[in-house]
PAZAPA-4460 file (N, C-alpha, C; in steps of 0.05 Angstrom, whole numbers, plus 32768, in hexadecimal, padded with zeros to 4 digits):
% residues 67
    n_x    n_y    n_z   ca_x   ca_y   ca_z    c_x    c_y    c_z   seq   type   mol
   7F2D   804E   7E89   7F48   8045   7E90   7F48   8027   7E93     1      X     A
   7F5E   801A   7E8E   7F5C   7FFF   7E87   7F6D   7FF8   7EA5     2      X     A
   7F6C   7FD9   7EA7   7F77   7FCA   7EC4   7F83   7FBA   7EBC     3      X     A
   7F9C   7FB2   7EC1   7FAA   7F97   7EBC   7FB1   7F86   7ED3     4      X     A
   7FBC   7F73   7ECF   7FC0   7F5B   7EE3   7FDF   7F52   7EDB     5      X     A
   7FEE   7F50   7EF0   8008   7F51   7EEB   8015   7F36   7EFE     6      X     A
   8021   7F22   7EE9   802B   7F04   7EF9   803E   7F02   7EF2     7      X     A
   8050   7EF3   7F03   8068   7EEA   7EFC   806B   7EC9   7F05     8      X     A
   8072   7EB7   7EF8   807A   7E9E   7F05   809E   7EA8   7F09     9      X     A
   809D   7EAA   7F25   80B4   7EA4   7F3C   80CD   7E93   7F35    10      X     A
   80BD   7E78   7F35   80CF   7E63   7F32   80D9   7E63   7F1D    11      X     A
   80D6   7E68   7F06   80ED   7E6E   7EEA   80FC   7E89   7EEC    12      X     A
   80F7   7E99   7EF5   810C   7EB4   7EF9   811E   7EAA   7F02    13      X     A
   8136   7EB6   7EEB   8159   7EB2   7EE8   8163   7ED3   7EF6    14      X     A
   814F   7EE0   7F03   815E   7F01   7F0B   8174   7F10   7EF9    15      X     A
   816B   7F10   7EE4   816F   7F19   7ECD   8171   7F40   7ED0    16      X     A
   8157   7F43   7EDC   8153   7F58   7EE8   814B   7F70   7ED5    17      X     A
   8149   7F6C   7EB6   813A   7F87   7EAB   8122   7F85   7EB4    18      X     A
   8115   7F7B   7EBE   80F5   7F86   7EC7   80F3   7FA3   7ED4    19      X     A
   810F   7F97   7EE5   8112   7FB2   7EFE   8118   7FCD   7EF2    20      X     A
   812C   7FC7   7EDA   813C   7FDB   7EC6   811D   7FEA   7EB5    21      X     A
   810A   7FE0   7EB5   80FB   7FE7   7EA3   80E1   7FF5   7EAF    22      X     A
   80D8   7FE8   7ECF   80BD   7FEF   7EDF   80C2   7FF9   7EF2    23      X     A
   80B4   8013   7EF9   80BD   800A   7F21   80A7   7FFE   7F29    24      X     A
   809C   7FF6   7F1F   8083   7FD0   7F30   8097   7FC0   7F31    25      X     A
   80AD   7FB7   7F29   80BD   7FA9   7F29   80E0   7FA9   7F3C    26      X     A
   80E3   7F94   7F4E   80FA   7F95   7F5D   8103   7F7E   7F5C    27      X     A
   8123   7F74   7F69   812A   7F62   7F6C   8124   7F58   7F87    28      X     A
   8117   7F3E   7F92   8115   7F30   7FA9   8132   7F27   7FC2    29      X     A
   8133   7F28   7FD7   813F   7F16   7FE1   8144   7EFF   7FD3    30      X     A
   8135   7EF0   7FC9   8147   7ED6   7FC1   814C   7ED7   7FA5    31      X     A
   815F   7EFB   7FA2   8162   7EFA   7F7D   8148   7EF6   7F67    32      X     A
   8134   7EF4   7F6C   8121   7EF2   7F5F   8110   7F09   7F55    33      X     A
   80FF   7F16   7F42   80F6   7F29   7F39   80D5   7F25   7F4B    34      X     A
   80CA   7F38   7F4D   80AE   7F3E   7F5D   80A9   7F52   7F5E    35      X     A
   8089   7F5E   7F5F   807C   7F72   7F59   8077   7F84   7F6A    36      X     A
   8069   7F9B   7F70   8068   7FAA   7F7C   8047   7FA6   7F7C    37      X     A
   8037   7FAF   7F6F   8016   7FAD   7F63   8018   7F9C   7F52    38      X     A
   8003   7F8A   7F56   7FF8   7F6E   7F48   7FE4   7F7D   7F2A    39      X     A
   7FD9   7F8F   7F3A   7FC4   7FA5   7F2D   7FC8   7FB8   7F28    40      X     A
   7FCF   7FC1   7F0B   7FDA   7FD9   7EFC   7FCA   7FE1   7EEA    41      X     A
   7FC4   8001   7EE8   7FB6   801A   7ED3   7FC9   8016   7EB4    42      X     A
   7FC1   801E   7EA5   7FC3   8031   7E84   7FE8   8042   7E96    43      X     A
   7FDC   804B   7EA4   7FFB   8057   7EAD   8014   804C   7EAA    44      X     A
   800D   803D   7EB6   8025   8020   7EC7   8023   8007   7EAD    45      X     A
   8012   800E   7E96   8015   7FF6   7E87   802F   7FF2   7E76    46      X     A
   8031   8008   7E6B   8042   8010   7E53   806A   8001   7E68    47      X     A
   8065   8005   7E78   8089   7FF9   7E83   8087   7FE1   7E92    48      X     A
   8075   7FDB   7E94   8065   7FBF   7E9D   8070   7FAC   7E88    49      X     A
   8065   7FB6   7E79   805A   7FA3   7E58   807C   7FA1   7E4D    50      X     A
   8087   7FBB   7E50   809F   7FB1   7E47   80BA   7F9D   7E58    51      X     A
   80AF   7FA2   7E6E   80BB   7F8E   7E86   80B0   7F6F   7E71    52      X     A
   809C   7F6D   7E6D   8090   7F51   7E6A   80A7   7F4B   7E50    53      X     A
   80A1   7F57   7E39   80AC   7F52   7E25   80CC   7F46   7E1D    54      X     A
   80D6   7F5E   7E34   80F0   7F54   7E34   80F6   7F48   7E47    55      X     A
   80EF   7F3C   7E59   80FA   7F21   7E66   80FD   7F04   7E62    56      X     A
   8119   7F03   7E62   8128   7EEF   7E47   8122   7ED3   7E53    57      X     A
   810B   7ECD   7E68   80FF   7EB5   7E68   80E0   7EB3   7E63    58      X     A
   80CE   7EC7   7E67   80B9   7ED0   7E57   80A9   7EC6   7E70    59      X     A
   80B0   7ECC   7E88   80A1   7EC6   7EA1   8086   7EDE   7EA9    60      X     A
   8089   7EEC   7EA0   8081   7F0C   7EA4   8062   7F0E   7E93    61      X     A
   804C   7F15   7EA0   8031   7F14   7E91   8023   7F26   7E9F    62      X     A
   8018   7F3B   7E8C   8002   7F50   7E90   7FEB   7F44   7E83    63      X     A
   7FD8   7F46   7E94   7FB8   7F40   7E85   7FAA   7F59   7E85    64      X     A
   7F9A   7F55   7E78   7F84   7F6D   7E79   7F6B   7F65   7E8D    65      X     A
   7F62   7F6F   7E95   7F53   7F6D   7EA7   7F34   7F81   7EA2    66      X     A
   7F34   7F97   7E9A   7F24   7FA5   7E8E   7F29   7FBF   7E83    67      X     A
***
């Protein structure tokens, strides 16, 4: 089973908000801003992760692999 690593830079999020529409790792913040739930996500959690990343229309959103 593989591990990913999941970032967001803060300061460019417009709260656009499909991340949330797409993950439940994903919510909207108090200050309107998008943020994670687990930094560290399985093969499970990749597949709506990954599409959170993709479609966020400022491209703030990054899964790494990790192993």
């Amino acid at each position: 089973m593989s591990t990913y690593k999941v970032s967001i830079d803060r300061s460019a999020c417009i709260g656009d908000a499909i991340c949330t529409a797409l993950s439940k790792n994903w919510f909207m913040d108090s200050d309107g801003k998008a943020s994670f739930h687990r930094e560290t996500i399985d093969d499970s959690e990749y597949e709506s992760n990954h599409e959170a990343e993709i479609s966020c229309p400022v491209a703030i959103i990054n899964i790494e692999k990790l192993s």
